[in-house]
C-alpha positions as CSV (number, residue, x, y, z in Angstrom):
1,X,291.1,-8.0,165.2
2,X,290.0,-10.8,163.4
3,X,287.0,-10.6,161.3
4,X,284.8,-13.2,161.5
5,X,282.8,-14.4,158.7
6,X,279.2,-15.3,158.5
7,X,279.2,-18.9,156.1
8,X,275.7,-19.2,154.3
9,X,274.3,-22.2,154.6
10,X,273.9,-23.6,151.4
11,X,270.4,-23.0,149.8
12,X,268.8,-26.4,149.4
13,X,265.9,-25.0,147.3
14,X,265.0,-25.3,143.8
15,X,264.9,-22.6,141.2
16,X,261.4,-22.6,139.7
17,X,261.8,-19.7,137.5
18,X,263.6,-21.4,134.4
19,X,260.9,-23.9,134.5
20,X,257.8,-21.2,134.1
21,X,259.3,-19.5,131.7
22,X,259.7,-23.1,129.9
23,X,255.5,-23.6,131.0
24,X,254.6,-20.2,129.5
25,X,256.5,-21.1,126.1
26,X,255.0,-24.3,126.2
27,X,251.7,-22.5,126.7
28,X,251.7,-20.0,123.9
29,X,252.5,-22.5,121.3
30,X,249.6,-24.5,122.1
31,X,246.9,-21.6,122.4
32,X,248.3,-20.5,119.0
33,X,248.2,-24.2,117.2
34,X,245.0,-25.3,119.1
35,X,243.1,-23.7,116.7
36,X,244.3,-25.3,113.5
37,X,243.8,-28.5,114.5
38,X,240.3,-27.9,114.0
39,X,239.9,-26.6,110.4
40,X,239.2,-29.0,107.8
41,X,238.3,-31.9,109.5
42,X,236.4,-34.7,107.0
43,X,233.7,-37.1,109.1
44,X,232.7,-39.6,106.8
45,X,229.5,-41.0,109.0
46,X,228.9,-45.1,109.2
47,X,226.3,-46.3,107.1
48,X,224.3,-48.5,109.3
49,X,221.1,-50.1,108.8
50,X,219.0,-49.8,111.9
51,X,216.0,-51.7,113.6
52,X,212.5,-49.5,113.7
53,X,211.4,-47.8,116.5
54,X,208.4,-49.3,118.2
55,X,205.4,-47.4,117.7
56,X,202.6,-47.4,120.6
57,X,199.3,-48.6,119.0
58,X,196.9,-45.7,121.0
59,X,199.7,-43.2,120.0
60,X,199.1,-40.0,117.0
61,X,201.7,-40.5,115.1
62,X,203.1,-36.8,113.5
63,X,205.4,-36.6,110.4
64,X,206.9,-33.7,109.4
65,X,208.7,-34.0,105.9
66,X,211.5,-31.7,104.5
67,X,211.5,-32.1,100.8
68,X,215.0,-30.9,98.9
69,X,213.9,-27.4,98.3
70,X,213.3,-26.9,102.3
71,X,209.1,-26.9,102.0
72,X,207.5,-28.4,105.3
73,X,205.0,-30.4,105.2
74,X,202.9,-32.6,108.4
75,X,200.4,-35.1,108.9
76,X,198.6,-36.7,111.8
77,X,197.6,-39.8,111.6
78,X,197.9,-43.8,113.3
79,X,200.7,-44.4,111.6
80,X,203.9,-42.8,109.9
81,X,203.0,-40.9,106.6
82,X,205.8,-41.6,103.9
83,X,204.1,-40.4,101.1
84,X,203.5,-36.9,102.8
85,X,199.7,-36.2,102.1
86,X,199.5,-32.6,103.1
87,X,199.8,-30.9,99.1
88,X,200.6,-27.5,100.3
89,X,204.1,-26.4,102.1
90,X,204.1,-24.2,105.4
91,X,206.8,-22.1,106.6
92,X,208.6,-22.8,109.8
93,X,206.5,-20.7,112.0
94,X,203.4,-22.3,110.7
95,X,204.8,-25.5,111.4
96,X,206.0,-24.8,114.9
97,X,201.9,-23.1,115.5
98,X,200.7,-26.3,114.5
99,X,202.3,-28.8,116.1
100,X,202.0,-26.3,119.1
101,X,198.4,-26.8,118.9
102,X,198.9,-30.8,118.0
103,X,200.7,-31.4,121.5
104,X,198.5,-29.0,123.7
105,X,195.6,-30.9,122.6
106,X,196.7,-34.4,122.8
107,X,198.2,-33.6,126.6
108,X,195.1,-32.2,127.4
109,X,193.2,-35.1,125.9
110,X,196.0,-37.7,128.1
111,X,196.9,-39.2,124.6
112,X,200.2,-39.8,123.9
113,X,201.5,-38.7,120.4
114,X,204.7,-39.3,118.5
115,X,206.9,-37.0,116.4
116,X,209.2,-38.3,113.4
117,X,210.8,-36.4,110.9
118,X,211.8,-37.3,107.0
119,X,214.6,-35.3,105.7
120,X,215.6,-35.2,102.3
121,X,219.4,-36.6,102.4
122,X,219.9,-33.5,100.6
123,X,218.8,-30.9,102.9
124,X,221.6,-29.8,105.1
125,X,221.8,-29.9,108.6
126,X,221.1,-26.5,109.8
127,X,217.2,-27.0,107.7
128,X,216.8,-30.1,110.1
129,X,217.9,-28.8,113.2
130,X,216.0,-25.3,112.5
131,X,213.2,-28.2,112.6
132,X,214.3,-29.7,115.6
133,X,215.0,-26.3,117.6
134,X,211.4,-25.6,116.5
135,X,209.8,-29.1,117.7
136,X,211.6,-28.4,121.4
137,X,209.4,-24.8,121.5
138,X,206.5,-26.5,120.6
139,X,207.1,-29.0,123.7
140,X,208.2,-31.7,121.9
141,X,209.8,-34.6,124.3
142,X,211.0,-37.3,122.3
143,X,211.3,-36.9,118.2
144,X,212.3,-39.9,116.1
145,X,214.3,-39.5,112.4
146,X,213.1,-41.9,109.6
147,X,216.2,-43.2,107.6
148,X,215.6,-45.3,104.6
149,X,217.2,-48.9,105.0
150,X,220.9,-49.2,102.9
C-alpha cells in the first residue's frame, strides 16, 4: 500500500513574535532614559516689556506686596499701591483672612475689586505661588502681577 501524504499548505501568515520582543526592548530603553531627559534643564525666560492692564475706575484695587525676606503686606485702595503703605507684615494665614473678608464684602456690596501682586524679583517662586494658592481660597477670580518696565 501506498502511503499517501498530507502536503501542508504553506502558512501565509506573519510571525509577530520577533517584532514584540523588538517593541518590548524598544520600550524598556525609553522608560529607563525618559527620566533623564528631564534633570537639569536651564529656561532662561524672555524679557519683555508689557502694556498695563486696564483698571476699571469703580473697581478696589488690592495689592499684596512680598518684600525679599518673604513679609506680606496689602492695601486697598482706588488705585495700585507701589509704595506698600501698610508698615506692619502679616503671615500668610492673616493675609488669606483678610482678603477673605475683602472679597466677601465687596460681592456682597456688588462692587467689583481687583487683586495684583508685587513680588520681589528675588523671592522664589514657591513664596508667590503659596500667595496665589492662598488668593484662589479666598475666592479670588482673576489676580494680575505687577512687573517693573525693562
Amino acid at each position: 500500500m501506498a502511503r499517501i501524504r498530507n502536503r501542508r499548505k504553506p502558512v501565509a501568515e506573519m510571525n509577530v513574535v520577533p517584532y514584540i520582543d523588538v517593541m518590548l526592548v524598544l520600550l524598556v530603553i525609553f522608560m529607563v532614559t525618559a527620566p533623564m531627559l528631564n534633570q537639569g534643564v536651564k529656561v532662561d525666560l524672555p524679557k519683555v516689556a508689557s502694556e498695563p492692564l486696564p483698571q476699571d475706575t469703580n473697581a478696589q484695587v488690592l495689592t499684596i506686596s512680598i518684600k525679599a525676606d518673604k513679609t506680606y503686606y496689602w492695601n486697598v485702595g482706588k488705585e495700585v499701591d507701589v509704595d506698600t503703605a501698610q508698615d506692619t507684615a502679616v503671615s500668610l494665614d492673616a493675609l488669606v483672612d483678610a482678603v477673605s473678608k475683602i472679597v466677601s464684602q465687596n460681592q456682597a456690596q456688588n462692587k467689583p475689586i481687583q487683586v495684583f501682586v508685587r513680588g520681589d524679583k528675588t523671592v522664589d517662586y514657591g513664596t508667590v505661588m503659596a500667595v496665589m494658592a492662598g488668593l484662589q481660597q479666598a475666592a479670588v477670580g482673576n489676580v494680575g502681577l505687577i512687573t517693573e518696565a525693562p
